[in-house]
C-alpha positions as CSV (number, residue, x, y, z in Angstrom):
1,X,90.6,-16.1,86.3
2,X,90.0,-13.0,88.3
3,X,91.7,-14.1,91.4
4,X,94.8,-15.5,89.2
5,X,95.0,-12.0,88.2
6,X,94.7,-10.4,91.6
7,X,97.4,-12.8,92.8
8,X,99.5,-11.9,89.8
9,X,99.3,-8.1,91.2
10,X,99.7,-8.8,94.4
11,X,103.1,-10.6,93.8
12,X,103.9,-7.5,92.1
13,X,103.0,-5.4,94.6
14,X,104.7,-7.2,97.4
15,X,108.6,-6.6,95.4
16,X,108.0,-3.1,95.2
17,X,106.6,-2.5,98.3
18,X,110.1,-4.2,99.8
19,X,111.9,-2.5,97.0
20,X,110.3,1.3,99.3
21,X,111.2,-0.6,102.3
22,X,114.8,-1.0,102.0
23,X,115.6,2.3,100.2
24,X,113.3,4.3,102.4
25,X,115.6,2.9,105.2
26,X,118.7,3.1,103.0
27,X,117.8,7.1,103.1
28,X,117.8,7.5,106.9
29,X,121.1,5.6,107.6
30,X,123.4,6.7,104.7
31,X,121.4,9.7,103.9
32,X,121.3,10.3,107.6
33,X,125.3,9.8,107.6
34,X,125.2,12.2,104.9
35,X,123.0,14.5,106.6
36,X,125.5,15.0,109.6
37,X,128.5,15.4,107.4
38,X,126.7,17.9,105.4
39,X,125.4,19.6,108.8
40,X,128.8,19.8,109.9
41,X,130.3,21.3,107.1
42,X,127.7,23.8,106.5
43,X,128.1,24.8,110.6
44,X,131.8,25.4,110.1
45,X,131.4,27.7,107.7
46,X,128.0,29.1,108.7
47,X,125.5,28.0,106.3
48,X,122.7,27.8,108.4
49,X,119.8,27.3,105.5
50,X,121.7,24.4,105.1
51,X,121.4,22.9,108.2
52,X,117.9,24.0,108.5
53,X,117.3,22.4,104.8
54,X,119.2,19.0,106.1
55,X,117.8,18.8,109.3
56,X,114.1,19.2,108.2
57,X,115.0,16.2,105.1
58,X,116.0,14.7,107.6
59,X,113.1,14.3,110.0
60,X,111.1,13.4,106.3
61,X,113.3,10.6,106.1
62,X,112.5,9.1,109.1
63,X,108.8,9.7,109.1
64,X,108.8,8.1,105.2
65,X,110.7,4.8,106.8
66,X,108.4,4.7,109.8
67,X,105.3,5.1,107.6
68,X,103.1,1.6,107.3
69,X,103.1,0.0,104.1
70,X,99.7,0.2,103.2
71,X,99.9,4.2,102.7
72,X,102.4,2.8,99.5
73,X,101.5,5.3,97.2
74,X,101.7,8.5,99.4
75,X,104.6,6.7,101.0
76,X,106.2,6.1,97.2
77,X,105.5,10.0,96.1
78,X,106.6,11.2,98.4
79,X,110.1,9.8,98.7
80,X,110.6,10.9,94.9
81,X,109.3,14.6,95.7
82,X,111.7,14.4,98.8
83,X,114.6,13.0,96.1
84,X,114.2,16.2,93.4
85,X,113.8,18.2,96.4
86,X,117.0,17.6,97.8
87,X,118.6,17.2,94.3
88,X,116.8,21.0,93.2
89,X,117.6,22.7,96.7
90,X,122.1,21.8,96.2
91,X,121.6,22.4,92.6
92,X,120.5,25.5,93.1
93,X,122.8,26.8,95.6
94,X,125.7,24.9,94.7
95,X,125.5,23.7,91.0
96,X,127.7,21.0,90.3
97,X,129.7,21.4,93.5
98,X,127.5,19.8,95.5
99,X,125.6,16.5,95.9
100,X,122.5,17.8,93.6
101,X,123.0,16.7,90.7
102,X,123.3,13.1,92.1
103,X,119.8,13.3,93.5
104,X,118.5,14.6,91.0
105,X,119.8,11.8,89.2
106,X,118.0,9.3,91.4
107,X,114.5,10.6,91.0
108,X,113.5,8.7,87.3
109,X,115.7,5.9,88.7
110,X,112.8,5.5,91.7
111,X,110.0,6.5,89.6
112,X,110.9,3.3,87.4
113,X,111.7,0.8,90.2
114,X,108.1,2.2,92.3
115,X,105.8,3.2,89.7
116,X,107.1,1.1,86.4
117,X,109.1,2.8,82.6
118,X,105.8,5.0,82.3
119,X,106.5,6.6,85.1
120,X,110.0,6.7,84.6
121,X,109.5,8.5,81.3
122,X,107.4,11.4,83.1
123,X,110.0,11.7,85.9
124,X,112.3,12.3,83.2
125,X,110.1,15.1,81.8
126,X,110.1,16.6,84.6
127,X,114.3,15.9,85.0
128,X,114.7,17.9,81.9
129,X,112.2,20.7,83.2
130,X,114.2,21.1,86.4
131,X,117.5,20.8,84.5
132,X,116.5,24.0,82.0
133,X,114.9,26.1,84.7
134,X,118.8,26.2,86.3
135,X,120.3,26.5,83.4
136,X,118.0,29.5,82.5
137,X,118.7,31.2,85.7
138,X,122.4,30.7,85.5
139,X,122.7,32.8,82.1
140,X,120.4,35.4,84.0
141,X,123.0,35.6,86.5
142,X,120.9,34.9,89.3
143,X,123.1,31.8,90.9
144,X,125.8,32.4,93.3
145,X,127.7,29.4,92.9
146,X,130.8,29.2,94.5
147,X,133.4,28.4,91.5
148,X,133.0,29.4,88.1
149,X,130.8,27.4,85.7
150,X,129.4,28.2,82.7
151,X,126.4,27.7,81.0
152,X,127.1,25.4,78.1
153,X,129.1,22.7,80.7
154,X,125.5,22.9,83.1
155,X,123.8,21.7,79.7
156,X,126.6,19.5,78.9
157,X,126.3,17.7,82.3
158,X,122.5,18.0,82.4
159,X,122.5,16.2,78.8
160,X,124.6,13.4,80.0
161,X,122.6,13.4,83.5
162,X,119.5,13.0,81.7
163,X,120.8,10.6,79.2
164,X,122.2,8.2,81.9
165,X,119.3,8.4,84.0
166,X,116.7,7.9,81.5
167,X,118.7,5.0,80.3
168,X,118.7,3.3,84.1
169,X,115.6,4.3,85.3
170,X,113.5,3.0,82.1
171,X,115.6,-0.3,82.4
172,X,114.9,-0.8,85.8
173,X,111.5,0.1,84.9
174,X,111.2,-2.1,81.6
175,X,112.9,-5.5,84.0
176,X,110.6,-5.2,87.0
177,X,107.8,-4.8,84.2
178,X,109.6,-8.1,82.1
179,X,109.6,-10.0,85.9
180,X,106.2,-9.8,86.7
181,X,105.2,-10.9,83.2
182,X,107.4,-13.6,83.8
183,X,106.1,-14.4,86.8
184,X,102.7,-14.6,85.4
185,X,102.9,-16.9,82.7
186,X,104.8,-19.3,85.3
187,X,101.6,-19.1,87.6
188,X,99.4,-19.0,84.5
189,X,101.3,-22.3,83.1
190,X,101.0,-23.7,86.9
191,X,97.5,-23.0,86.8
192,X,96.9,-24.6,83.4
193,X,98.9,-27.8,84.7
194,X,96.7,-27.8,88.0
195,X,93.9,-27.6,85.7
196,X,94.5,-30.4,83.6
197,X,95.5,-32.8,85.9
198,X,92.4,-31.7,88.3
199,X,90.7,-32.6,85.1
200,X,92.5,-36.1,84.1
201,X,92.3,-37.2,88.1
202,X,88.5,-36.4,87.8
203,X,87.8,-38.5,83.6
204,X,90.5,-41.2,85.3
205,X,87.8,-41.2,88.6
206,X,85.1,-41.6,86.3
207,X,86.3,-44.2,84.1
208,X,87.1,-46.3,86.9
209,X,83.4,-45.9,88.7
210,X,82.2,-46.4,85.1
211,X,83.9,-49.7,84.1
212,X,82.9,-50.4,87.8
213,X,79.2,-49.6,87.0
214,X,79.4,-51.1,83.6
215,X,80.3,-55.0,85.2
216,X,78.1,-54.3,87.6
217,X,75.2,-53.9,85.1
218,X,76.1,-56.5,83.0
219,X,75.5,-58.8,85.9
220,X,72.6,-57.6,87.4
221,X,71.4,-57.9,83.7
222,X,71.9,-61.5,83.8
223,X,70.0,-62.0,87.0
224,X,67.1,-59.5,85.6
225,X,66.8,-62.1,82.7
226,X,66.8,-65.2,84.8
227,X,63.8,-63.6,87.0
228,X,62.0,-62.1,84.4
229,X,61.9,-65.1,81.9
230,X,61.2,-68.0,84.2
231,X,58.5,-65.1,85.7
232,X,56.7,-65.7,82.3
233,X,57.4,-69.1,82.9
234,X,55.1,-69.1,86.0
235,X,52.5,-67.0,84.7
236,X,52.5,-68.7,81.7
237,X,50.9,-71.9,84.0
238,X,48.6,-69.9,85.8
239,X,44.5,-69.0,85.4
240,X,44.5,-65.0,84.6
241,X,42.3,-64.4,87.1
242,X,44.6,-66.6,89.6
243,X,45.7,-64.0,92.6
244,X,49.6,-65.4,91.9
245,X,49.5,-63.8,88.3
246,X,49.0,-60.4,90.1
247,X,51.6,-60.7,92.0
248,X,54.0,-62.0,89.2
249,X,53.1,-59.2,87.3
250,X,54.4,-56.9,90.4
251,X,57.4,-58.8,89.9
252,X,57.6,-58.1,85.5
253,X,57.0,-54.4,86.5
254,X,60.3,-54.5,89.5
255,X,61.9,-56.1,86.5
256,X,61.2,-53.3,84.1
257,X,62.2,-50.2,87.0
258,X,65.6,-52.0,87.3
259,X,65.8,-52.3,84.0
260,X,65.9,-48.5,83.7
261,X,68.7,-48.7,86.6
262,X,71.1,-51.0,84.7
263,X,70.5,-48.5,81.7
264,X,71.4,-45.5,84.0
265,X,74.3,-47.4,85.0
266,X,75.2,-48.3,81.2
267,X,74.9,-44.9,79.8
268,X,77.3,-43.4,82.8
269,X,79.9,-45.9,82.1
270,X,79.2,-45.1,78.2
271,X,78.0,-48.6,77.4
272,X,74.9,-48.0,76.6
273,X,74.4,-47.5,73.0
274,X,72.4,-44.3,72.7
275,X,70.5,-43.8,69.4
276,X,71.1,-40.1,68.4
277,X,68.6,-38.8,65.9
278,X,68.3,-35.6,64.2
279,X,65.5,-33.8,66.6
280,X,64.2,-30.3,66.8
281,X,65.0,-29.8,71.0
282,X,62.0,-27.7,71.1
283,X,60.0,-30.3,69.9
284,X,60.9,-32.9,72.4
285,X,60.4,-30.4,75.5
286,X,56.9,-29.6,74.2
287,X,56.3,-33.5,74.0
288,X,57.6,-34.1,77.3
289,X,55.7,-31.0,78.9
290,X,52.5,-33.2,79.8
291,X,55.2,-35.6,81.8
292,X,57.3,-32.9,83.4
293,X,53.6,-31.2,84.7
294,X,52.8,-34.4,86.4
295,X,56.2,-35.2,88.0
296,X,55.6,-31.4,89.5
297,X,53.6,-30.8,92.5
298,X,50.6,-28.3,92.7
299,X,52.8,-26.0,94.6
300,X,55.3,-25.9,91.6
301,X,54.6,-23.7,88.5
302,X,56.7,-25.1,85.5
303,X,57.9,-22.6,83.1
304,X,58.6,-22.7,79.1
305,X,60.8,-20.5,77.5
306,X,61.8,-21.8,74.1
307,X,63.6,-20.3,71.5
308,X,61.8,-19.2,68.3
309,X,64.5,-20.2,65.9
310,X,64.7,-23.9,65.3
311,X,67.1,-25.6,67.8
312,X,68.1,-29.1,66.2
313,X,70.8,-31.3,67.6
314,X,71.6,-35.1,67.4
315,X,70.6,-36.9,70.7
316,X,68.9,-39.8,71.5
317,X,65.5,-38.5,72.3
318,X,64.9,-41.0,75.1
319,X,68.0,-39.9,76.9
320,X,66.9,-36.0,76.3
321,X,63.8,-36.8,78.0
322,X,65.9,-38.6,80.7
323,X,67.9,-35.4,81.3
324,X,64.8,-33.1,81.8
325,X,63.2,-35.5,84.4
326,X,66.2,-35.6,86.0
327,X,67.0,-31.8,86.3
328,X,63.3,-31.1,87.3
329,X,63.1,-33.9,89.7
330,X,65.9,-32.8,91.6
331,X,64.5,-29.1,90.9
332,X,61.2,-30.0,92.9
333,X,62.9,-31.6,95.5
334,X,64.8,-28.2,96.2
335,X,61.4,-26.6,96.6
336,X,60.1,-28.5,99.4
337,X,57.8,-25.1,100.0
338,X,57.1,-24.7,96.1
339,X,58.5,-22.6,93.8
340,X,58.8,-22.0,89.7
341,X,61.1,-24.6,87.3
342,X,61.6,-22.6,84.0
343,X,63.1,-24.7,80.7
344,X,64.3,-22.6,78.4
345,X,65.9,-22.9,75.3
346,X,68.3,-20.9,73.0
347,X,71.2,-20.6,70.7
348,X,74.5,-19.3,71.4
349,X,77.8,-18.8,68.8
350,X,81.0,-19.4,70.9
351,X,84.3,-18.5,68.9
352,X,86.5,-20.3,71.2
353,X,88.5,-18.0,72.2
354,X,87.9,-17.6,76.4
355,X,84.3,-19.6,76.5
356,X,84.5,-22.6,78.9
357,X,82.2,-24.8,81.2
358,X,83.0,-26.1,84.3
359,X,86.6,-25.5,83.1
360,X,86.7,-27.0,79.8
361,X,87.5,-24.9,76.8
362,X,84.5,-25.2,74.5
363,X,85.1,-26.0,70.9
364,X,84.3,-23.2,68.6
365,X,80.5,-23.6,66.6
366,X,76.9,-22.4,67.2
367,X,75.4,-24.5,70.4
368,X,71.6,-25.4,71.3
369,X,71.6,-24.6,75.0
370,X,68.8,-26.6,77.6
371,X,68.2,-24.4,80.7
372,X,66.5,-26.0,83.5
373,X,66.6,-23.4,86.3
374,X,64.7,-23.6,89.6
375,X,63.9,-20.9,92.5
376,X,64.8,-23.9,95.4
377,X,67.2,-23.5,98.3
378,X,70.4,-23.8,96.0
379,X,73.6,-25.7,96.4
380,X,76.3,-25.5,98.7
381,X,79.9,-24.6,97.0
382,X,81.4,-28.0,98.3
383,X,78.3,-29.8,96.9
384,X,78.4,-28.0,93.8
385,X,81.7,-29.5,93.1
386,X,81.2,-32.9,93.2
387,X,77.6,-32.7,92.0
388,X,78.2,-34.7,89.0
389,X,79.8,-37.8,90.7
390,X,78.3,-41.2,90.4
391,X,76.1,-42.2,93.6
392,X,76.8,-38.7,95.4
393,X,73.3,-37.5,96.4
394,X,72.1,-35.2,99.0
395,X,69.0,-37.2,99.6
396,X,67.9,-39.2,102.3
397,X,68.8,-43.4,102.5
398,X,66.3,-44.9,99.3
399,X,64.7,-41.5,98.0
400,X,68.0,-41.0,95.6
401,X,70.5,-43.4,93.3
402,X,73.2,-40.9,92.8
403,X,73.0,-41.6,88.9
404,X,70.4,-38.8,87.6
405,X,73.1,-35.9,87.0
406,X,76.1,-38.4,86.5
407,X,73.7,-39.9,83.6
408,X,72.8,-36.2,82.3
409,X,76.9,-35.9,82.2
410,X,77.3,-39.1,80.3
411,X,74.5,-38.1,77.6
412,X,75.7,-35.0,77.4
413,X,79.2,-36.2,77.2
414,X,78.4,-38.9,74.6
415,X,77.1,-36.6,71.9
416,X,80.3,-33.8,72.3
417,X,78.3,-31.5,74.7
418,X,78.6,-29.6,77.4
419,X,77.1,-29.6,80.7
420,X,77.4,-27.0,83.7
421,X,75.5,-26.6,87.0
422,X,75.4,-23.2,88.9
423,X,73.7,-22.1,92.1
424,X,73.5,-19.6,94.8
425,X,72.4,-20.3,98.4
426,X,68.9,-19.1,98.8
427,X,68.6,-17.9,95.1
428,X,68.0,-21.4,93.4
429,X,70.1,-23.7,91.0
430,X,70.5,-23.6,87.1
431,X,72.0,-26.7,84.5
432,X,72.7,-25.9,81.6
433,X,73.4,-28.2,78.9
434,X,74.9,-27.5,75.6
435,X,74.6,-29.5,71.8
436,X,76.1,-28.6,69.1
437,X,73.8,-27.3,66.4
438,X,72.7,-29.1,63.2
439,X,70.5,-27.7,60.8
440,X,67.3,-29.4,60.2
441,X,66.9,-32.7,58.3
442,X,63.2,-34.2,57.5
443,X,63.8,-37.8,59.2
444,X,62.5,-41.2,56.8
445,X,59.7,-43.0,58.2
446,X,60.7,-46.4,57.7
447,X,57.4,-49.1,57.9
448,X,56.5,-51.2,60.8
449,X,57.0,-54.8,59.7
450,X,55.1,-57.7,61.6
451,X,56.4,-60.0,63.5
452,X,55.6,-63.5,64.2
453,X,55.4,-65.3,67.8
454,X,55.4,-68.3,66.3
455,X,57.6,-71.3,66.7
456,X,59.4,-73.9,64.2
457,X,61.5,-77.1,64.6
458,X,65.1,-75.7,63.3
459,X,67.9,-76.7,65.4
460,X,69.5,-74.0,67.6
461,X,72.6,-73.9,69.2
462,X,72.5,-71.7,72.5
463,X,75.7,-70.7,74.2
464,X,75.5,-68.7,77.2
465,X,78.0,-68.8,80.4
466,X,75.2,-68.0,82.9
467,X,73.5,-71.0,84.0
468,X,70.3,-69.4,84.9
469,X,70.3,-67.4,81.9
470,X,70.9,-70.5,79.6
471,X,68.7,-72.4,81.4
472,X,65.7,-69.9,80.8
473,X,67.2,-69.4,76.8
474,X,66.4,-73.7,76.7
475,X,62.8,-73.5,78.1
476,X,61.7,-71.0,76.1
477,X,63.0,-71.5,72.8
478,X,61.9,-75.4,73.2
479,X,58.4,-74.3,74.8
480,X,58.3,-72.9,70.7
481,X,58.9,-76.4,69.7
482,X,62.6,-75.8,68.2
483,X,65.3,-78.6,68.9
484,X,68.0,-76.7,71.3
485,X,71.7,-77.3,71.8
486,X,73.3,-76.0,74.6
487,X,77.1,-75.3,75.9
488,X,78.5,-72.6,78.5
489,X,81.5,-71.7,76.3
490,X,82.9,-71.8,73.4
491,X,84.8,-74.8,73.1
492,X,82.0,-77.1,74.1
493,X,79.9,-75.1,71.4
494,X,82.5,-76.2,68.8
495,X,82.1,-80.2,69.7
496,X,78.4,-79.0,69.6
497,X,78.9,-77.6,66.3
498,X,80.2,-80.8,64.4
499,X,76.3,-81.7,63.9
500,X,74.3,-81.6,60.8
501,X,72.6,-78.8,60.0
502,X,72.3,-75.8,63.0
503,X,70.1,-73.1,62.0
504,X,70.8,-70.1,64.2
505,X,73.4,-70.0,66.5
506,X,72.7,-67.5,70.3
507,X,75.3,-66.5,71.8
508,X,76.3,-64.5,74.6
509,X,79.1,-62.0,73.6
510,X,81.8,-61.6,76.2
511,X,82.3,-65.0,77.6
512,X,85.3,-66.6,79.2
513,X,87.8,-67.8,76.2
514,X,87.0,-66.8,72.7
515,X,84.1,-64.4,72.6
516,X,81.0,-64.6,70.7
517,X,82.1,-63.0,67.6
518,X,84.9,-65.8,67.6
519,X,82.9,-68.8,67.9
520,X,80.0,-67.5,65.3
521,X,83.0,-67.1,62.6
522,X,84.0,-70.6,63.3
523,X,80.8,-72.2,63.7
524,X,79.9,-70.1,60.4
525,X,82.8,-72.2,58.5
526,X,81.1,-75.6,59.5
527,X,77.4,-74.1,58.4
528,X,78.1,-71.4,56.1
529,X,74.1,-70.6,56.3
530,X,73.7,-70.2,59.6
531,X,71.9,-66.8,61.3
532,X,73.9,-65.4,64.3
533,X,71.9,-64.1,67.6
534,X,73.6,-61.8,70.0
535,X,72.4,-62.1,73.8
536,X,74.4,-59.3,75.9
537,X,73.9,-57.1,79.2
538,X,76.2,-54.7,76.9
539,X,75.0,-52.9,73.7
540,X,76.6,-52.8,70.4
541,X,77.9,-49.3,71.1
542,X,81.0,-50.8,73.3
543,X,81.1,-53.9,71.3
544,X,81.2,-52.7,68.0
545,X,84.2,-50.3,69.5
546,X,85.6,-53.4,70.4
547,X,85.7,-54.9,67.1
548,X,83.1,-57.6,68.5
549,X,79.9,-56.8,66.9
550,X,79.5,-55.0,63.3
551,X,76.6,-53.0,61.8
552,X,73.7,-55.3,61.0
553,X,74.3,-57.7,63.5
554,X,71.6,-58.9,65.7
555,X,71.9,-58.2,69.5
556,X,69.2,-58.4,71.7
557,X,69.7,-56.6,75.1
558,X,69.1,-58.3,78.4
559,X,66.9,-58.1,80.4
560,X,64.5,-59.0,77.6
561,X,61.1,-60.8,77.6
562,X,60.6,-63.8,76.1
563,X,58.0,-62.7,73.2
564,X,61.4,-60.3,72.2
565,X,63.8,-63.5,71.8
566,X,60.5,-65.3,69.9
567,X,60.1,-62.4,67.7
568,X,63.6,-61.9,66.9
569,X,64.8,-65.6,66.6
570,X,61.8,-66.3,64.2
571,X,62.4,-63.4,62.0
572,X,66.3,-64.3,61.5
573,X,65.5,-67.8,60.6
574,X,63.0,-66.9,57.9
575,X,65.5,-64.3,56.8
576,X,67.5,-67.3,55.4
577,X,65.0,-68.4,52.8
């Protein structure tokens, strides 16, 4: 905003300085032609102060036009002094039978055009001042003009002098004035456009990398199911103290860190369903601090500077906790040397008048603001910019995903916050994130209800367009001892369908043709009893959006394990009575 207003006065600047240009020549070539007639004049009849007087304004002239424009002000002043000078020195001698009162007349007329109507208003002051001190010696008698001329038509000129040059010099004054306000709501609206669409290119660039990252997911999902369930499978056959089940369990926990990955990758393209709860922040940090001291080294002294008035917000508390680890993660790794993370908390009222982040205006309210602010190397303007882009990392080839601060802008995003990263070479880096406040609420502890592993014999209908997937679904829900129909889309399902009593029908959700909310409402019509399973690499957040999925629905998220589907799949069938 600063340098918007900078630019705003230099655009200013630059007219006036051309408008001191051209008259300051304007004065050496006609008021040099004037000069010469005038010397002339006064030679023939031997007036010799004269030419003295015009000669020596003369010379002024020229220096004032030569001068450099940066000397603008002396430059400026000194062409108006040189103006009443002239316009007082004919005045004096020669009243209103000379060229003076038409100089004088200049002077506010300058003042305006250089200087702006304030200083058009003093010039006139001082007009009037110059005006009443000749008047006052002409009814002293102490002007030898050369024709007769009385006092009251000197103060009926000087009235009308003033009156016209106050009138042109304050509206020249008032215009320049009205131009460059002009001109600055045109740069300030260009600036706002520039703004915006800097802003839309950037959501538009996100949307796209998110709906990329979203499919994405949702595939790898599907292969993270395949592997993990016929995994279990494997082990399942296999002696526990068999050296395979070792290694199969290596391959469970590979599952479980991509698992994490796909939910990065979910929660940046906002298809993650987050679970926001009513949580004290203060709270969660002091939770979390045994987990943020272990991800520091020994050379890295962690900070905590929380606020002593409650800070609650509505967040998912697993995705608060993600945003810490991610901000001091990338914290340490700026401090290859060692250094100091502080977290710190507080509260801040914005009234929404001129507060903004990252160059979005902030909604008015009382905020809970997260500082995570390190004492590393800092980050590079042109890195700073583009710091919260999906897969941009600094890091070296396999130390870094790219998704840790694009996440932390999701979350953040998701809930109606506000997140902002600033840094300083050699000073260290700070993110900040801001929630919007929300008093207190005791949260209800609902109780744990068991669940049974155990099997049946009801008949289930599985529909799933991944082979693998559906493949895996068919071994493990048989390996329970339940009869299992099987289709990879809908249409089969519904030929499927036309036998007697199905007891739970698991679908997958978005599936070539009619989706899975389709096929459970038809299915529902030909076994009006029937319990409805959801199997999706998406969450219900986008589906329910979608009008797929509503509240109380059952979805189970791949990648799952296989005690998860046995749980859930037992517990909707005895749900039916």
């Amino acid at each position: 905003m600063l340098s918007s207003v900078l630019a705003h006065v230099d655009a200013v600047a630059v007219w006036r300085r051309r408008i001191l240009s051209a008259v300051a020549w304007s004065y050496l070539g006609l008021g040099g032609l004037a000069a010469v007639i005038g010397i002339s004049v006064a030679i023939a009849h031997d007036i010799w102060s004269v030419v003295v007087f015009d000669t020596i304004a003369l010379l002024v002239g020229a220096g004032l036009a030569l001068c450099p424009e940066r000397f603008y002000r002396f430059k400026s002043i000194s062409l108006i002094v040189l103006t009443y000078t002239i316009g007082g020195y004919f005045s004096y001698h020669f009243g209103p039978f000379a060229a003076g009162p038409l100089w004088l007349f200049a002077g506010p007329m300058l003042s305006g055009a250089l200087f702006g109507w304030r200083a058009a208003l003093g010039s006139i002051g001082f007009l009037v001042i110059v005006l009443v001190a000749i008047g006052a010696l002409l009814a002293r008698g102490s002007l030898n003009w050369p024709g007769e001329f009385g006092v009251g038509s000197w103060f009926v000129i000087s009235g009308s002098l003033v009156a016209l040059s106050g009138l042109l010099s304050v509206s020249i004054g008032v215009l320049l004035e009205g131009v460059a306000r002009a001109n600055r709501e045109r740069e300030d609206a260009i600036e706002a456009r520039e703004l915006l669409e800097q802003q839309l290119r950037h959501s538009q660039k996100m949307e796209a990398v998110g709906r990329l990252a979203g499919g994405i997911a949702h595939d790898f999902n599907n292969l993270l199911v395949a592997i993990s369930g016929f995994t279990e499978f494997a082990m399942d056959t296999l002696e526990d103290d068999s050296s395979a089940v070792s290694d199969l369990s290596e391959v469970m926990d590979t599952v479980t860190r991509a698992k994490g990955l796909t939910e990065q990758l979910l929660t940046f393209s906002r298809k993650n369903a987050l679970d926001p709860k009513r949580i004290d922040i203060n709270d969660s940090i002091r939770d979390a601090s045994r987990l943020l001291d272990q991800l520091s080294r020994e050379d890295i002294r962690l900070h905590m500077k929380l606020c002593t008035e409650p800070c609650s917000t509505k967040i998912d508390p697993d995705s608060l906790i993600q945003i810490l680890v991610n901000a001091a993660t990338n914290a340490a790794d700026a401090m290859p040397e060692g250094g100091e993370i502080t977290i710190e908390t507080s509260r801040v009222q914005v009234d929404g008048s001129s507060s903004s982040v990252d160059g979005l205006k902030m909604e008015p309210g009382e905020y809970v603001v997260v500082s995570v602010t390190d004492t590393g190397s800092g980050i590079a303007e042109d890195t700073l910019e583009r710091i919260f882009e999906p897969f941009f990392t600094t890091k070296k080839t396999g130390e870094g995903t790219g998704l840790g601060l694009s996440t932390s802008w999701a979350v953040v995003n998701q809930v109606g916050g506000y997140i902002n990263m600033t840094s300083e070479l050699g000073r260290g880096s700070t993110l900040e994130c801001f929630f919007h406040f929300t008093p207190w609420v005791a949260p209800k502890i609902d109780q744990a209800r068991g669940l049974s592993l155990s099997g049946g014999n009801e008949r289930i209908l599985v529909v799933e367009d991944d082979e693998q997937v559906r493949r895996m679904l068919i071994r493990s829900l048989r390996a329970k001892g339940y009869e299992v129909l099987h289709a990879s889309q809908a249409e089969d399902a519904l030929v499927l369908a036309q036998q007697p009593q199905i007891d739970l029908l698991v679908t997958d959700v978005i599936m070539p043709g009619q989706n899975g909310r389709e096929l459970a409402a038809k299915v529902a019509e030909l076994h009006p009893k029937i319990a409805v399973l959801y199997v999706s690499g998406y969450s219900d957040d986008v589906l329910t959006q979608q009008g797929i999925l509503d509240d109380g629905l059952k979805l189970l998220k791949k990648p799952f394990q296989l005690d998860a589907l046995a749980m859930l799949v037992r517990e909707l069938l005895d749900a039916r009575g």
